[in-house]
N, CA, C and O atoms as a MOPAC input file, in Angstrom:
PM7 MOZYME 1SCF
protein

 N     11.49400 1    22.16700 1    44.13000 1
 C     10.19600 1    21.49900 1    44.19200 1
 C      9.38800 1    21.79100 1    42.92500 1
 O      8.84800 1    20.94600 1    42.21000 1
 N      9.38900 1    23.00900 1    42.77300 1
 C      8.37000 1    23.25800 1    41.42000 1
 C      9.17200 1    22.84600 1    39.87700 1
 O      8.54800 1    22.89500 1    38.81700 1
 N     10.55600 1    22.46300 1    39.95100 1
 C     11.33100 1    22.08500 1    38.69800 1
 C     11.00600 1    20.48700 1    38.83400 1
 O     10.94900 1    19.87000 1    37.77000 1
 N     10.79700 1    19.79300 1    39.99600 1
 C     10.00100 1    18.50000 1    39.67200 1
 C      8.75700 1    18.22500 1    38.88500 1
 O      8.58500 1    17.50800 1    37.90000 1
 N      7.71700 1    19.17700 1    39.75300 1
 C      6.58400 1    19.03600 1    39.04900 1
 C      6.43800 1    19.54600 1    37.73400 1
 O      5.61600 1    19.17100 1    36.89900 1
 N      7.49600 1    20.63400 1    37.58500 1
 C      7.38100 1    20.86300 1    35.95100 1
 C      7.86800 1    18.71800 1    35.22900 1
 O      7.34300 1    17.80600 1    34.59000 1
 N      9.04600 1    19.01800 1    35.89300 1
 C      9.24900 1    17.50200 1    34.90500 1
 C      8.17600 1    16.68700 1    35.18300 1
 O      7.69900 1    16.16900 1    34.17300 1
 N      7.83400 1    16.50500 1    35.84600 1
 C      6.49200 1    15.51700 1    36.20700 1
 C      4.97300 1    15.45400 1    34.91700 1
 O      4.33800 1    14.54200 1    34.38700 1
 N      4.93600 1    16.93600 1    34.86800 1
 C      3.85200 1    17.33000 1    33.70700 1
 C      4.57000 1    17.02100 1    32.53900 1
 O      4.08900 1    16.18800 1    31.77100 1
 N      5.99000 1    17.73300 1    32.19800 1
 C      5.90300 1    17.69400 1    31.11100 1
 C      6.60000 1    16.24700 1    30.61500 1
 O      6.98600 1    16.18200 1    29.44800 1
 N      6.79700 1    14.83000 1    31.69900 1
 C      6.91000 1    13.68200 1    31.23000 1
 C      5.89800 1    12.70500 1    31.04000 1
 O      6.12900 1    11.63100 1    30.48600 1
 N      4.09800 1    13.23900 1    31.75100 1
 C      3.00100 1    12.62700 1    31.82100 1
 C      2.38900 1    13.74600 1    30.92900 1
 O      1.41800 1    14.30400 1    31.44000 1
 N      2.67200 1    14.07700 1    29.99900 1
 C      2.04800 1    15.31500 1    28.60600 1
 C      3.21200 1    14.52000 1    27.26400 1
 O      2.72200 1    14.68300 1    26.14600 1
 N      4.31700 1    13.89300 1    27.23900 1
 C      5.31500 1    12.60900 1    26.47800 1
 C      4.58100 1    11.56300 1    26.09100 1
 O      4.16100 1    11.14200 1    25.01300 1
 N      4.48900 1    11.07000 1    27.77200 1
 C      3.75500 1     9.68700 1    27.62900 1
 C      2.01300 1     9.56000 1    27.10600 1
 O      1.50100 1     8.69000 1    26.40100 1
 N      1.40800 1    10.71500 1    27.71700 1
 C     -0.00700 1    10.63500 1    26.67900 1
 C     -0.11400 1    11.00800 1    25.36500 1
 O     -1.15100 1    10.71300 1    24.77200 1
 N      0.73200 1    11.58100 1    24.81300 1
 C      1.15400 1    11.78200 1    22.95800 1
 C      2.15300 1    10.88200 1    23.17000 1
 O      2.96000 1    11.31400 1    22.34600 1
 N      2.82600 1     9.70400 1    23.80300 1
 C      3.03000 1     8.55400 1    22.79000 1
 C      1.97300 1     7.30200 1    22.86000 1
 O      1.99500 1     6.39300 1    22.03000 1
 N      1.20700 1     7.35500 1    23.76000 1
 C      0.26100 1     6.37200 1    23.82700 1
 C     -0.98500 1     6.99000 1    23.04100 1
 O     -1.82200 1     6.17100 1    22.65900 1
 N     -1.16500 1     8.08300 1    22.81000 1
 C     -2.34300 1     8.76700 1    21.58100 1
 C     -2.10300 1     8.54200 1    19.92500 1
 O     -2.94500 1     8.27700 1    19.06600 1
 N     -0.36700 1     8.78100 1    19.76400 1
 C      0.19300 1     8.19200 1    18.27200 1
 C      0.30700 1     6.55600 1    18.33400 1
 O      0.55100 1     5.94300 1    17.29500 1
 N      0.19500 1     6.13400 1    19.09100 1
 C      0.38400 1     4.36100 1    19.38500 1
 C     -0.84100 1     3.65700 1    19.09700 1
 O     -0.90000 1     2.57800 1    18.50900 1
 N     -2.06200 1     4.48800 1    19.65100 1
 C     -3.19300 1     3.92800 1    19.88000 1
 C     -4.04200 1     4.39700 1    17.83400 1
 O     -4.79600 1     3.60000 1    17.27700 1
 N     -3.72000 1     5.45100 1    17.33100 1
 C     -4.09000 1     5.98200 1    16.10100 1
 C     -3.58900 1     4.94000 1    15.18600 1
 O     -4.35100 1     4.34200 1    14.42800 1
 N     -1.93500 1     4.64100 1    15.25800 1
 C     -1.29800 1     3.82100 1    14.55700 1
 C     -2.22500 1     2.01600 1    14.12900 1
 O     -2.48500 1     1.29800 1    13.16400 1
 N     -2.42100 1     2.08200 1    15.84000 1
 C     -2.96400 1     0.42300 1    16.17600 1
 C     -4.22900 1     0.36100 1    14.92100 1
 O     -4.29200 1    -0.43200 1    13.98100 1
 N     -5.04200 1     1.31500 1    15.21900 1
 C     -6.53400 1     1.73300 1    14.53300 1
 C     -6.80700 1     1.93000 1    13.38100 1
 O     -7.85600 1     1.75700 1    12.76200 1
 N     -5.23300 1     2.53400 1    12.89700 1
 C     -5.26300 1     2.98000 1    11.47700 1
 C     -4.56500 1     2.13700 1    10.18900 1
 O     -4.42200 1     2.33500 1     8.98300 1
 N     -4.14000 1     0.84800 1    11.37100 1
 C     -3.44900 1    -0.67900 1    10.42600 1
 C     -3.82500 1    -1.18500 1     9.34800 1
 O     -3.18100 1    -1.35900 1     8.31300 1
 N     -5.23800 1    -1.50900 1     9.66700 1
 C     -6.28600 1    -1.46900 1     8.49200 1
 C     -6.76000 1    -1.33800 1     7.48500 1
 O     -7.34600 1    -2.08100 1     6.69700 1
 N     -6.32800 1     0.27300 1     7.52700 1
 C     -6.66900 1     1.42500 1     6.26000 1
 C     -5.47200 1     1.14500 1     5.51200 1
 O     -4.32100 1     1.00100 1     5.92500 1
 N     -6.10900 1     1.06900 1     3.90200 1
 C     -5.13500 1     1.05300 1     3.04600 1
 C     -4.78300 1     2.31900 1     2.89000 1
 O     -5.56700 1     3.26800 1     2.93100 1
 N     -2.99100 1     2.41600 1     2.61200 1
 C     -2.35500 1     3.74800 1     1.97600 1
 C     -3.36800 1     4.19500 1     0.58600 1
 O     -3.93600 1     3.57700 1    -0.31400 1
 N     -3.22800 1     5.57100 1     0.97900 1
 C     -3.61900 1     6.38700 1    -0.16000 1
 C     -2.52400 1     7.07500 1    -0.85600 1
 O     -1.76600 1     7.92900 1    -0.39800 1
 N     -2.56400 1     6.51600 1    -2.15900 1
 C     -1.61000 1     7.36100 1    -3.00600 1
 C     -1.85700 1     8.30300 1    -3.32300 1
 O     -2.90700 1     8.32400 1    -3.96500 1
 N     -1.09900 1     9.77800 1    -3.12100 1
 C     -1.30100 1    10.96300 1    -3.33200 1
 C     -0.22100 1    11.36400 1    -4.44100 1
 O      0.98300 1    11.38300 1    -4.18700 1
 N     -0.77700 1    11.69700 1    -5.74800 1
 C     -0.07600 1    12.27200 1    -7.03500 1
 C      0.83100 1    13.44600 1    -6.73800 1
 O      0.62800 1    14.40700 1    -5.99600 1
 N      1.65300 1    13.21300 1    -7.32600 1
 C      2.92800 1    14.04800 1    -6.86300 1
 C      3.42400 1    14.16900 1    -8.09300 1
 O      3.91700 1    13.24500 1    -8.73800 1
 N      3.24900 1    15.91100 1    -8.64300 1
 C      4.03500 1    16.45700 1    -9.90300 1
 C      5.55400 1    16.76300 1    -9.70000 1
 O      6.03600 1    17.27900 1    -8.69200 1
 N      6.16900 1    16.39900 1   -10.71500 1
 C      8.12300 1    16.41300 1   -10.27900 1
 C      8.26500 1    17.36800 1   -11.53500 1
 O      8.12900 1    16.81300 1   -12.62500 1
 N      8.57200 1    19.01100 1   -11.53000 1
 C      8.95700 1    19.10700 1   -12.50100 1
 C     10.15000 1    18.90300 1   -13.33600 1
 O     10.94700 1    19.08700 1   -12.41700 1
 N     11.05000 1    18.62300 1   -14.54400 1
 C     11.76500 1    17.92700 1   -15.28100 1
 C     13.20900 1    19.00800 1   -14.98200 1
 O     13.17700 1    20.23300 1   -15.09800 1
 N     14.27800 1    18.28700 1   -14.62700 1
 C     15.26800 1    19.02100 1   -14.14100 1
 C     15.69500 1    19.24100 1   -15.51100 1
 O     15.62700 1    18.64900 1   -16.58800 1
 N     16.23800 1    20.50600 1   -14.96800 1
 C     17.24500 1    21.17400 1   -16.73600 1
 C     18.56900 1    21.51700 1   -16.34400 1
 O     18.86100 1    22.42200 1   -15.56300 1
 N     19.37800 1    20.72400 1   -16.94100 1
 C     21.44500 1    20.28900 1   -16.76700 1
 C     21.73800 1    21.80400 1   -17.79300 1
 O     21.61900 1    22.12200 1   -18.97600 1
 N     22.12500 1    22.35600 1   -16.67100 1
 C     22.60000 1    23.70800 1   -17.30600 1
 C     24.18100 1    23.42100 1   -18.41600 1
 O     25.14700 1    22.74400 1   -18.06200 1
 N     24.04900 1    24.11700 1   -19.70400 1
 C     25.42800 1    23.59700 1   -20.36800 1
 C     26.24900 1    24.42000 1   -20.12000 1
 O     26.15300 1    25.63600 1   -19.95300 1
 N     27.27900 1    23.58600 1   -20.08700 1
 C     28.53300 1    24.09000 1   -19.38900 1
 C     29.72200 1    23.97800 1   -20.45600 1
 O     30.86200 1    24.32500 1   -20.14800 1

């Protein structure tokens, strides 16, 4: 009985974080991407 209600919570605690990332997504369509600068430092080819 109590290994139900665990699944019970922890499949209605799933479904409200996928309908909370669903509902952010819907809201956040809108907003343009922000490009965030990203330093790459320069790979060095060891000689062989």
């Amino acid at each position: 009985m109590t290994q139900i209600i665990l699944n019970s919570a922890v499949a209605i605690l799933v479904a409200v974080a996928f309908a909370t990332t669903t509902a952010a997504a819907l809201r956040g369509e809108n907003r343009a991407m922000q490009k965030v600068p990203v330093r790459a430092k320069a790979r060095r080819h060891p000689k062989g």
